[in-house]
Kinemage of the C-alpha trace (Angstrom):
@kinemage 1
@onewidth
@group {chain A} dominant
@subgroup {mainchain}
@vectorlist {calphas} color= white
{ca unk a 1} P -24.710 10.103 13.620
{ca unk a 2} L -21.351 8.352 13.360
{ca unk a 3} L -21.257 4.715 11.490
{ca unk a 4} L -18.722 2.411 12.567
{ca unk a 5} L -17.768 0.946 9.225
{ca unk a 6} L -14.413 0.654 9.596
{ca unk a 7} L -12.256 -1.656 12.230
{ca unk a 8} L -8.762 -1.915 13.439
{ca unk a 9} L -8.868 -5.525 14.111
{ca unk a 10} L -5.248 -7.206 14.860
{ca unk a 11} L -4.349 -9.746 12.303
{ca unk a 12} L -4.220 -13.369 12.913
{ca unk a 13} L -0.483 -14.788 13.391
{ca unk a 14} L 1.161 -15.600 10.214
{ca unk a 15} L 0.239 -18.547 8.261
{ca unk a 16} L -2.882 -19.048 9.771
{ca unk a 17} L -4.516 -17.578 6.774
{ca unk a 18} L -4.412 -16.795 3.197
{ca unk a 19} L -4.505 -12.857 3.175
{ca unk a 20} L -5.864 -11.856 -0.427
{ca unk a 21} L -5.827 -8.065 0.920
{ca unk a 22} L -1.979 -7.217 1.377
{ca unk a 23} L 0.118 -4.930 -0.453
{ca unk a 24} L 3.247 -7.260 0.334
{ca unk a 25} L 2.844 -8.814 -3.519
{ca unk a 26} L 6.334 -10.428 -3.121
{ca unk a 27} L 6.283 -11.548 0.675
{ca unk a 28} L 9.528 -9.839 1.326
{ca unk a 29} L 8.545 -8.952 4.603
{ca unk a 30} L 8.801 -12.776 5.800
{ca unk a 31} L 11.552 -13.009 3.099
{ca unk a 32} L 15.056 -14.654 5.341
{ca unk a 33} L 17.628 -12.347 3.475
{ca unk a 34} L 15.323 -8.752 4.039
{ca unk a 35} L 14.897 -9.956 8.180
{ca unk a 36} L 18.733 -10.507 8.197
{ca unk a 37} L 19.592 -7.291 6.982
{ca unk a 38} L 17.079 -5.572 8.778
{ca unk a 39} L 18.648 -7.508 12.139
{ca unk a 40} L 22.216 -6.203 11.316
{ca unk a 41} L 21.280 -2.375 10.983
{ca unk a 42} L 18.936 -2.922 13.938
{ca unk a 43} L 21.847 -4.139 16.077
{ca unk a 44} L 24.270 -1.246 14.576
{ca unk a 45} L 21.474 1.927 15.034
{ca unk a 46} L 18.948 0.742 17.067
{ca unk a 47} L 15.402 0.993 16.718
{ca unk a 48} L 14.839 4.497 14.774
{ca unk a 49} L 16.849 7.624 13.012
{ca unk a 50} L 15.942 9.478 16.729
{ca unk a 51} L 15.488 13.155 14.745
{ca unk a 52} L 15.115 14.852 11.046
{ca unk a 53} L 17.525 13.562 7.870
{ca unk a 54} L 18.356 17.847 8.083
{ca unk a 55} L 19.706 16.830 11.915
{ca unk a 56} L 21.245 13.819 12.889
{ca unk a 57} L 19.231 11.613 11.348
{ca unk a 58} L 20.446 10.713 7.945
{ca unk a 59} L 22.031 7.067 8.102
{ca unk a 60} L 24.162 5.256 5.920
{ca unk a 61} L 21.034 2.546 4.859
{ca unk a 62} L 19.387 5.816 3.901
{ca unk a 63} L 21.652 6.463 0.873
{ca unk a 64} L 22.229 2.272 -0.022
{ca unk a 65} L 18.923 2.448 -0.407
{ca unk a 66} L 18.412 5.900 -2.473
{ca unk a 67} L 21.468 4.547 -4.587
{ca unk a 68} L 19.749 1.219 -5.193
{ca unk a 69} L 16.557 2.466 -6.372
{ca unk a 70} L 18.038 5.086 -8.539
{ca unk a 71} L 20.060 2.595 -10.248
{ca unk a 72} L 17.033 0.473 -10.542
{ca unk a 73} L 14.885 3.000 -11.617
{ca unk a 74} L 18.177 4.090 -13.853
{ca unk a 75} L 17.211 7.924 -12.618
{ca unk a 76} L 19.616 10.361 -11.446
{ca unk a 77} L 18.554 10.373 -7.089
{ca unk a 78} L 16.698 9.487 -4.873
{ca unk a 79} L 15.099 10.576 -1.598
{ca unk a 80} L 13.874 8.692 1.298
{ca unk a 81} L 10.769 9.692 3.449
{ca unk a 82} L 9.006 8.159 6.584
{ca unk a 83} L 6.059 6.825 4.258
{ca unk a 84} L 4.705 7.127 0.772
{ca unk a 85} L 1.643 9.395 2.315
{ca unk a 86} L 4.820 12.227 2.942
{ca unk a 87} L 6.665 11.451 -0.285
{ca unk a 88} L 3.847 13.087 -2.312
{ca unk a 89} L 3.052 15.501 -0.106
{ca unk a 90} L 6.420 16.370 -0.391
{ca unk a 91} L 6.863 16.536 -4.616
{ca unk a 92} L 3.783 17.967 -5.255
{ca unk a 93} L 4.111 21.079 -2.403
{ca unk a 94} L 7.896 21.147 -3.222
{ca unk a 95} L 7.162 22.066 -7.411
{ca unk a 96} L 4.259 24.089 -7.091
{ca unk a 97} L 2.930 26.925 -5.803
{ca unk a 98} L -0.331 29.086 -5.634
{ca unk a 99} L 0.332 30.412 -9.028
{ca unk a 100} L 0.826 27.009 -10.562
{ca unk a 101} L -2.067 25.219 -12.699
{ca unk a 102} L -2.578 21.334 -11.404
{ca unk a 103} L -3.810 18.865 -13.472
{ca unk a 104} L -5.196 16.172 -11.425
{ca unk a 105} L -6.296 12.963 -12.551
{ca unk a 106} L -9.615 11.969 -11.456
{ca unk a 107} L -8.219 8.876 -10.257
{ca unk a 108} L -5.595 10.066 -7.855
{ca unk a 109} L -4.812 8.425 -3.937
{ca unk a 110} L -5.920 10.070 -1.155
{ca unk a 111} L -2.238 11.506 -0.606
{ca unk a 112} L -1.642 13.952 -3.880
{ca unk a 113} L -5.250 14.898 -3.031
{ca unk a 114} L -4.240 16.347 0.224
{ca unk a 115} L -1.077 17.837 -1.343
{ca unk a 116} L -2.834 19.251 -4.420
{ca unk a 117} L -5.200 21.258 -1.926
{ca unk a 118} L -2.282 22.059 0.150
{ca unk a 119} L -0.570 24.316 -2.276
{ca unk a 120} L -3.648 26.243 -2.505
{ca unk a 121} L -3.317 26.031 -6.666
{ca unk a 122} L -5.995 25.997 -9.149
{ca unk a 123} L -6.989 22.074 -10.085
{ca unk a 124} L -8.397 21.177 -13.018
{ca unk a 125} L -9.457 17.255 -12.529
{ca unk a 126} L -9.426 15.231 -16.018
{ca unk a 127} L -9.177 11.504 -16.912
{ca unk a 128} L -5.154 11.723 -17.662
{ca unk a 129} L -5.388 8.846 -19.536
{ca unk a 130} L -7.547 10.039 -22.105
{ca unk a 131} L -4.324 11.591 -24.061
{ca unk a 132} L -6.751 14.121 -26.301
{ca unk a 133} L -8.598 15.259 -23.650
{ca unk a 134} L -5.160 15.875 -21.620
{ca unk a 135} L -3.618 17.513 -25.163
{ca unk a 136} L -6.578 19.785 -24.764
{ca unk a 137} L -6.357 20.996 -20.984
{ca unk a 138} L -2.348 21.353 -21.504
{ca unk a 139} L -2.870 23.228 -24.493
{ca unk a 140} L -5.742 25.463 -22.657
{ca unk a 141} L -2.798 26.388 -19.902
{ca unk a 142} L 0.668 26.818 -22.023
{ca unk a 143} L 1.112 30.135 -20.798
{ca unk a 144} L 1.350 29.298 -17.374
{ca unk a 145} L 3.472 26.867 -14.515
{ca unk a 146} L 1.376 23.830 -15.262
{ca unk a 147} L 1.948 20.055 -13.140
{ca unk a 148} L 0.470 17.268 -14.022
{ca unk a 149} L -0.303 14.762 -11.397
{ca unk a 150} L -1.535 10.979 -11.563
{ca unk a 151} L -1.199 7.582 -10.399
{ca unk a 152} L 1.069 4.879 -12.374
{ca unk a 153} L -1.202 1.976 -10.879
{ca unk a 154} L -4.419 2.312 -9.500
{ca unk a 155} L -4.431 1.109 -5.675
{ca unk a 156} L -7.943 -0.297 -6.173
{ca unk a 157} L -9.024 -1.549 -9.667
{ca unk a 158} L -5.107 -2.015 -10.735
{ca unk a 159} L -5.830 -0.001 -14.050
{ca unk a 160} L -2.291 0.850 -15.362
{ca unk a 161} L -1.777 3.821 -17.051
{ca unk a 162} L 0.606 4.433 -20.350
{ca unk a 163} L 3.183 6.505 -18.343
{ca unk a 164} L 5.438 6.821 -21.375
{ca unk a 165} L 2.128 8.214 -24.039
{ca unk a 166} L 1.500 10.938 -20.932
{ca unk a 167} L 4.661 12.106 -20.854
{ca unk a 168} L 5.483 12.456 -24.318
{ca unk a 169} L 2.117 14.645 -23.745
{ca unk a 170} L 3.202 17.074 -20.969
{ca unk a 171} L 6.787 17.439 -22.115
{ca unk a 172} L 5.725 18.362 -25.410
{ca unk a 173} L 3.476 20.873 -23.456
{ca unk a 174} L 6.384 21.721 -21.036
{ca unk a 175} L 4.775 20.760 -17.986
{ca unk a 176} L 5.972 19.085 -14.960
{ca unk a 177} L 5.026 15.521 -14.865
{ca unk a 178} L 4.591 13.699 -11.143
{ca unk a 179} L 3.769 10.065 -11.138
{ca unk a 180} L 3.244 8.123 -8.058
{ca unk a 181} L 4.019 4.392 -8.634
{ca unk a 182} L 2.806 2.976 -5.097
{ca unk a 183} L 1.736 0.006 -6.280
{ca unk a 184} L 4.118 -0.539 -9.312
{ca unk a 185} L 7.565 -0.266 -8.156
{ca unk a 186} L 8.902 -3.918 -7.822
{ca unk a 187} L 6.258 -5.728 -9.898
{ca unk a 188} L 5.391 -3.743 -13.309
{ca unk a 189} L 6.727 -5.872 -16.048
{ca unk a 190} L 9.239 -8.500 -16.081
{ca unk a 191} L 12.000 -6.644 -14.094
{ca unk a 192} L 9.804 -4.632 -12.063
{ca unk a 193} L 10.633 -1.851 -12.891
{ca unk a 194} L 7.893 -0.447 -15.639
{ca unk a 195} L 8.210 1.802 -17.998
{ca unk a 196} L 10.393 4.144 -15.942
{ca unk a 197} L 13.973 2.974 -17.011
{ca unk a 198} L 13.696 3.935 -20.294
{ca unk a 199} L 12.055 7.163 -19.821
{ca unk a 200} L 14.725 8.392 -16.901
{ca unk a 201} L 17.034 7.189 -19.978
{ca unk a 202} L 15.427 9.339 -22.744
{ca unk a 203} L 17.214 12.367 -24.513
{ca unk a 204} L 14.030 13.772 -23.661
{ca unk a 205} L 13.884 13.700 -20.284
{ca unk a 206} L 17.747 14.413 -19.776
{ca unk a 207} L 17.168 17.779 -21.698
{ca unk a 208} L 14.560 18.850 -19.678
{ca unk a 209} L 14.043 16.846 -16.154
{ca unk a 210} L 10.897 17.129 -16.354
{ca unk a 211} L 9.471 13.578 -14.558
{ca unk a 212} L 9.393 13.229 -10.973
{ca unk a 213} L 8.646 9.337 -9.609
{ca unk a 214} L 6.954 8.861 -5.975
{ca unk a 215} L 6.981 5.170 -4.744
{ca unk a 216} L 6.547 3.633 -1.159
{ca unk a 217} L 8.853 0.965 0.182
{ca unk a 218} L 5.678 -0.472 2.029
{ca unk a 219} L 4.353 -2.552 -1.360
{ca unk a 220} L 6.161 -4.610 -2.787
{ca unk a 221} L 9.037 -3.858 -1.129
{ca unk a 222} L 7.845 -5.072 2.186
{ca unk a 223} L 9.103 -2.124 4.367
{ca unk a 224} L 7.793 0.938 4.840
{ca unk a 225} L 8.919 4.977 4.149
{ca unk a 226} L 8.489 6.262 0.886
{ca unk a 227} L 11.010 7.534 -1.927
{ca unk a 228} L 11.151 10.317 -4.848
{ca unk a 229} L 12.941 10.065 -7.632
{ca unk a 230} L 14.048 12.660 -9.487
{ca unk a 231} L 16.886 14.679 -10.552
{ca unk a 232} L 19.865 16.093 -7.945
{ca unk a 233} L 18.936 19.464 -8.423
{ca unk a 234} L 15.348 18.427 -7.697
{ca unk a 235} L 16.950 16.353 -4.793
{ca unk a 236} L 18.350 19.250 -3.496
{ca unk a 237} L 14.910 21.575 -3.760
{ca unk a 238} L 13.900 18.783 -1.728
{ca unk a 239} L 15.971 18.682 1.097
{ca unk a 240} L 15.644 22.679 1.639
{ca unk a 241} L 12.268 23.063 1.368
{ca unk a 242} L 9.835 19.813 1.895
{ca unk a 243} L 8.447 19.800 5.004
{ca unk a 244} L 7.745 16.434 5.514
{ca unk a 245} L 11.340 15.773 5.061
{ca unk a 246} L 13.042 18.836 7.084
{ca unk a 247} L 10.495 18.516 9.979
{ca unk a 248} L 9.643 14.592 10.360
{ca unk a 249} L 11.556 12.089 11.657
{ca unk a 250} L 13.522 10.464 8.999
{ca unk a 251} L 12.576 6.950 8.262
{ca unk a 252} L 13.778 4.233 10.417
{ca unk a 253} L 17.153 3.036 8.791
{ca unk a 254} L 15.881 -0.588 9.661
{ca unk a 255} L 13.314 -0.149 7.140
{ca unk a 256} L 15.527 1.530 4.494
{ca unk a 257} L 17.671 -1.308 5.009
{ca unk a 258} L 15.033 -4.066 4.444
{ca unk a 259} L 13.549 -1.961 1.032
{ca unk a 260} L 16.695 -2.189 -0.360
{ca unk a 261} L 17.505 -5.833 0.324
{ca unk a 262} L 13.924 -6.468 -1.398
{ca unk a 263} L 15.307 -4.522 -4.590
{ca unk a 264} L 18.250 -6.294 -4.708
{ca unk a 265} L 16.341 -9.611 -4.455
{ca unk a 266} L 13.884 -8.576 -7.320
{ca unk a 267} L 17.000 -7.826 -9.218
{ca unk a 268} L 18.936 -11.161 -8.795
{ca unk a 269} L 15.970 -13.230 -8.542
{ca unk a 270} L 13.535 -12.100 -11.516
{ca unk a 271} L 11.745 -15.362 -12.053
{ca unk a 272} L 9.707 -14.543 -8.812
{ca unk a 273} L 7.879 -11.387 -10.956
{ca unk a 274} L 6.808 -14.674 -13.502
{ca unk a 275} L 5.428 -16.581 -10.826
{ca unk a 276} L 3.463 -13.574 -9.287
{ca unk a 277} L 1.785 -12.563 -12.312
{ca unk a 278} L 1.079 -16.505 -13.257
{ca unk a 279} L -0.376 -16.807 -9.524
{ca unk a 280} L -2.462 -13.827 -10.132
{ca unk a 281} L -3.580 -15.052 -14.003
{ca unk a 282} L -4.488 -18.402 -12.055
{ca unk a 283} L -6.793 -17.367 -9.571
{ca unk a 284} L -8.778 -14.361 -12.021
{ca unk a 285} L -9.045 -17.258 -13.843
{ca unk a 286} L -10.603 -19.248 -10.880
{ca unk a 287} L -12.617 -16.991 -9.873
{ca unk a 288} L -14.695 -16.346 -13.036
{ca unk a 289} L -15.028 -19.717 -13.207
{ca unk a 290} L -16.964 -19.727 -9.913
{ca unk a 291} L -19.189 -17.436 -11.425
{ca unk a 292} L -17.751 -13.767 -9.995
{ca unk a 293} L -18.103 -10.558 -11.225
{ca unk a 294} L -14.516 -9.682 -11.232
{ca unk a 295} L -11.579 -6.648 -12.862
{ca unk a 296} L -7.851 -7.773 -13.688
{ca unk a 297} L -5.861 -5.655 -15.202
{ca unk a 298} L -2.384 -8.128 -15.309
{ca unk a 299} L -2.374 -7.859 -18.962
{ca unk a 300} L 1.107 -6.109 -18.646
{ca unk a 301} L 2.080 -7.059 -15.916
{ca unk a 302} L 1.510 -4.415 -13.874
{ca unk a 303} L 0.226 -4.581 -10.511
{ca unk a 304} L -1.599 -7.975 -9.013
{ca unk a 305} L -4.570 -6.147 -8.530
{ca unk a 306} L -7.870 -8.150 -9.126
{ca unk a 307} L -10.945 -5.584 -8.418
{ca unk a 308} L -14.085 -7.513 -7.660
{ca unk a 309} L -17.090 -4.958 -8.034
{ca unk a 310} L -19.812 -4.866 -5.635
{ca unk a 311} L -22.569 -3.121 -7.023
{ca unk a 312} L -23.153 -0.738 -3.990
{ca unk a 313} L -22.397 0.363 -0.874
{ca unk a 314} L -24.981 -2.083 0.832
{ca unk a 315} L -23.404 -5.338 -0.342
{ca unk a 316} L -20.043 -3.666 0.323
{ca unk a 317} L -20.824 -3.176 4.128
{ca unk a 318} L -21.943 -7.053 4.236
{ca unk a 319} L -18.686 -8.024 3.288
{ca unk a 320} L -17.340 -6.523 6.370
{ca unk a 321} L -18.652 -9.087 8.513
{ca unk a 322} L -15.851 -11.316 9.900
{ca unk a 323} L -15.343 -14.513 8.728
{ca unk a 324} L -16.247 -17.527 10.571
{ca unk a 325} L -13.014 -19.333 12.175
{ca unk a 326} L -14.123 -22.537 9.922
{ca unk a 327} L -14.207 -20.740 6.451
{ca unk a 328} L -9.858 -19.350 7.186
């Protein structure tokens, strides 16, 4: 029997309600200055890149924006792909192969799932975050090609995880360490930026290259496509070998253009991370007040994530029901 649980519905026209369930943290998809420089590459290259980055499809908005994250992120390079999902398929199949020992966190997105089983490598799923029990699997694989694979932010409770205390962990161990930051990149900490910066800007990591960043420019960036960031040699592996850059069409340079107007705003204009994260204390706040059951994790800053447990799947399905035009 199929259930139909889940529903396409088109979205009301904006402003006609508060949407609590967006990944646009920052609103810099109705933002004036993203729109306008969206509307001048639009104008200059028309709707979309027409073919692969490998082809003809590498545009100049492409590389603004891969320089303007990698400054950002103070990394090395960049690389730009058609969505987040294709990003991560992309690092993980890209650094690994059959012979290579994953270690997946038991928390990971649906998208380094799919690439994890894609390489056709042995897994071995821990709780990353527990930093003896991922001292113990690293140790139990030294002699081998080992990656380590986890989410900075977690898309639905907004747990944070110490980025910096796991890779002190797996370069010590002399593993590969892939992070995906989806739901970080533009909002973790007071510059947005997390812990990244100063990792990219370690002696450790410049001696061995050994962290790889995924992020999507469909958060908090209000775009969409997806990025790694990484080292140019790693850039390079990239661009002759990931197949979800060499046979896709490359992102939209409209979109590249947008992402990178967002950063740039972030950058200039860092008062708005305050205000998010006070918005976000505000309403947790509010809503225990009311009385519900509810998981922040905006301690640090991180992500503006507030989880609000169910209890089970029954109660979860009731929630699906639409809302009344009255109660918008």
């Amino acid at each position: 029997m199929l259930y139909d649980m889940r529903h396409d519905r088109a979205r009301n026209h904006v402003g006609q309600c508060l949407d609590l369930a967006s990944n646009d943290y920052l609103n810099m998809s109705q933002h004036p200055d993203v729109i306008a420089a969206a509307s001048r590459v639009l104008h200059k290259w028309g709707t979309g890149a027409r073919s692969s980055r490998v082809v003809t499809g590498t545009h100049p908005a492409h590389h603004e924006f891969e320089s303007t994250l990698s400054r950002y992120l103070q990394a090395p390079a960049a690389l730009v792909f058609s969505s987040g999902y294709t990003a991560n398929m992309a690092a993980i199949t890209a650094f690994s192969s059959s012979t290579t020992q994953l270690i997946c966190d038991r928390r990971n997105h649906a998208s380094l799932i799919d690439a994890c089983r894609l390489t056709g490598a042995r897994k071995t799923i821990i709780d990353v975050a527990d930093r003896q029990e991922l001292r113990n699997t690293l140790a139990r694989f030294s002699d081998e090609q080992t990656l380590v694979v986890c989410d900075a932010v977690d898309s639905v409770t907004g747990e944070t995880l110490d980025v910096a205390a796991i890779y002190a962990e797996t370069h010590r161990a002399g593993a590969l360490l892939i992070v995906d930051n989806a739901h970080g990149l533009g909002v973790w900490g007071d510059d947005g930026a997390g812990p990244f910066p100063e990792l990219f800007s370690s002696k450790e990591y410049r001696a061995a290259q050994d962290l790889i960043v995924t992020c999507t420019l469909s958060k908090a960036l209000g775009a969409q496509g997806g990025a790694i960031v990484c080292s140019p040699q790693q850039r390079q592996h990239l661009v002759d070998t990931a197949r979800t850059f060499i046979f896709d069409t490359a992102l939209a340079p409209v979109m590249a253009a947008a992402a990178a107007t967002s950063l740039k705003i972030i950058c200039e204009t860092p008062h708005i991370l305050k205000e998010l994260h006070g918005t976000v204390d505000i309403l947790a706040e509010k809503l225990r007040m009311r009385g519900v059951d509810i998981r922040a994790n905006h301690s640090d800053a991180a992500a503006p994530i507030i989880y609000v447990p169910l209890g089970n799947p029954e109660k979860a399905v009731a929630q699906l029901k639409p809302l009344k035009k009255k109660e918008y």
